[in-house]
N, C-alpha and C positions, 0 to 999 in steps of 0.2 A: 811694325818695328822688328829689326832681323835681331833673328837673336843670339846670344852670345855663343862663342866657339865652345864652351862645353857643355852647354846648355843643349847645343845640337850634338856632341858628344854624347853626352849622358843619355838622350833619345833612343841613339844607334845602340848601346850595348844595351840598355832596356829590353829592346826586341830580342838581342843576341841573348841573352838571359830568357829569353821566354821560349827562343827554338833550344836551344840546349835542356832546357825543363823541357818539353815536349817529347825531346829523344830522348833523353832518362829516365821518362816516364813510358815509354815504349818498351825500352828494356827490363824495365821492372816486371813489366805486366805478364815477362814468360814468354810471349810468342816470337818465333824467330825465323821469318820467311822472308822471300822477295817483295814481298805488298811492302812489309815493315820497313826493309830495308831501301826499298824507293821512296818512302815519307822521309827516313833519316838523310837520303842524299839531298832530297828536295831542301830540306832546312840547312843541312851543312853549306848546298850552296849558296843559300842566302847567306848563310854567318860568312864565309869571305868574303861576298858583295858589300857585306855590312863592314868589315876590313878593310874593304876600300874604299869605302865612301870615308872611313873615320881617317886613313889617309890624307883624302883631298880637304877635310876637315882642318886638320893638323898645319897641311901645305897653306890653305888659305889662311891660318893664323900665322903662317911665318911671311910669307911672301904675299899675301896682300891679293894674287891672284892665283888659280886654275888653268895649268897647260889647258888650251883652248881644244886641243881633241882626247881632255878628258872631262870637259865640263858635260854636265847631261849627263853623264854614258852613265850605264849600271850594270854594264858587262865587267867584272872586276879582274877581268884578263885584260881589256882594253885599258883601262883604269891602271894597271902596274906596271906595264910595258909602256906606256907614255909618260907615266913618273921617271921609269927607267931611262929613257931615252934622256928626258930634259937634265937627268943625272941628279935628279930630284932624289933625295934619301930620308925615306919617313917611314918608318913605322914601328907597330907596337913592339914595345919591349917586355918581357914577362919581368917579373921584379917581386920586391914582397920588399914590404915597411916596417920598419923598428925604429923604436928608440936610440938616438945618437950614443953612442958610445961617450966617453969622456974625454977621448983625444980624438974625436969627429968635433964637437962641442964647443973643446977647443982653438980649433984649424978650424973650424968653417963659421964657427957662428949659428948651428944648428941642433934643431930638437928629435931631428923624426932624418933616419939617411933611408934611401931607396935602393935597395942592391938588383941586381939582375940576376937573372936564372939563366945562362948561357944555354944551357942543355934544351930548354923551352923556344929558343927559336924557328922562327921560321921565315927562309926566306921570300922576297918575291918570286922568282923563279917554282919555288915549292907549292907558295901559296896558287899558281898559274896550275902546276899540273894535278895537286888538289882539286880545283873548279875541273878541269879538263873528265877529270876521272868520275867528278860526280855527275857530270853532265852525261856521260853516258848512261846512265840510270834514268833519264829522266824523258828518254825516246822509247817509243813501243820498239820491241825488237822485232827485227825483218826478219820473218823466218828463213828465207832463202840468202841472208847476208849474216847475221848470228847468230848465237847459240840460244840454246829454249833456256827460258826463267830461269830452271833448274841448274843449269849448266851455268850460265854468267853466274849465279847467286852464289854459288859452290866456288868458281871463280878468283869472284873479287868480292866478297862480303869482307873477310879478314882486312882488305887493304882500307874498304870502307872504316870499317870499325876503329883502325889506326887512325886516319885521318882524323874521323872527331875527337879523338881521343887528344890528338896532338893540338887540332884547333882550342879544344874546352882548357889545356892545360897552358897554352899561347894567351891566352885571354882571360884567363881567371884573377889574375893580378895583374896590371902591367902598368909604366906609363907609355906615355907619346909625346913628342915634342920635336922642335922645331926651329933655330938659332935661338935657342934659350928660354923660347918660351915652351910649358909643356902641363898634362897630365896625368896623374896616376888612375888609376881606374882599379875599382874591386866588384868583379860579378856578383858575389856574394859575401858582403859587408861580413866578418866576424861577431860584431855583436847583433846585428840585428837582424843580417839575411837581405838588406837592400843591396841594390844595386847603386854605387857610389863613384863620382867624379870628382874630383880635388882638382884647382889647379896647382900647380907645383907653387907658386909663392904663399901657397895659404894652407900646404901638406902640414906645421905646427900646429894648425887644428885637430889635428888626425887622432 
């Protein structure tokens, strides 16, 4: 039995919740090298892979199907430039959930409104040269073609460090959605520290 679009949603951030604990927990620990900072890119990479697949998640609850040269793939550079092309526009939005106001309440018929965090986004485009940059981390370096450990890690650590920073705060609240169907996602639940999916018609639960 396939199972429901957030059902498969809620899967993808789970993991994305568990490599973000992995790199938090690397940083905590004090140490601050190139070893470290090649485990951090290895997972960052996944968490936009995992951004893309929650894409083609999204896509398939709206339109029913997956541009055909992004089905399979789990390259999530291949995956947003094929969205892009088909002029496909989906993805996560950062956000955070309250209580309707009184003249929300009023106008809409609602208990719980979702605002957005503009400042928190990021684009396709972004998320492409994000993947691009952590993929280099994740080849031995050629000694006669790049610089020693030392050197790249002195580098680009900083741009690393930015990157999950911006991915962890992209993804800590957000919804998604798709002609009207959508939703919210919390990495880390408020009251209890779960990891939580709402569809958007059932956010009055919240």
């Amino acid at each position: 039995m396939e199972k429901a679009p957030q059902d498969n949603y809620l899967d993808l951030m789970k993991i994305v919740r568990k490599r973000f604990d992995v790199i938090n927990a690397l940083r905590l620990s004090g140490i601050d090298n190139y070893d470290i900072a090649e485990i951090t890119a290895f997972h960052g990479r996944k968490i936009v892979e995992a951004i893309a697949f929650g894409c083609l998640v999204a896509t398939k609850n709206g339109f029913k199907h997956i541009p055909q040269d992004a089905q399979g793939q789990y390259n999530a550079e291949t995956i947003f430039k094929s969205l892009t092309r088909k002029g496909i526009v989906v993805l996560q939005s950062p956000s955070e959930i309250r209580e309707a106001n009184e003249h929300e309440q009023q106008k809409y018929s609602v208990k719980v409104s979702i605002i957005g965090i503009p400042e928190r986004r990021i684009s396709n485009d972004e998320l492409v040269k994000m993947y691009q940059r952590m993929h280099n981390w994740l080849h031995e370096l050629n000694p006669y073609t790049k610089d020693a450990q030392e050197v790249f890690y002195s580098k680009h650590q900083n741009q690393l460090r930015d990157d999950i920073n911006r991915l962890e705060l992209f993804l800590k609240n957000h919804f998604i959605g798709i002609k009207g169907q959508g939703f919210f996602c919390s990495l880390r639940d408020r009251v209890d520290g779960q990891t939580k999916v709402m569809s958007l018609s059932k956010t009055s639960d919240l």
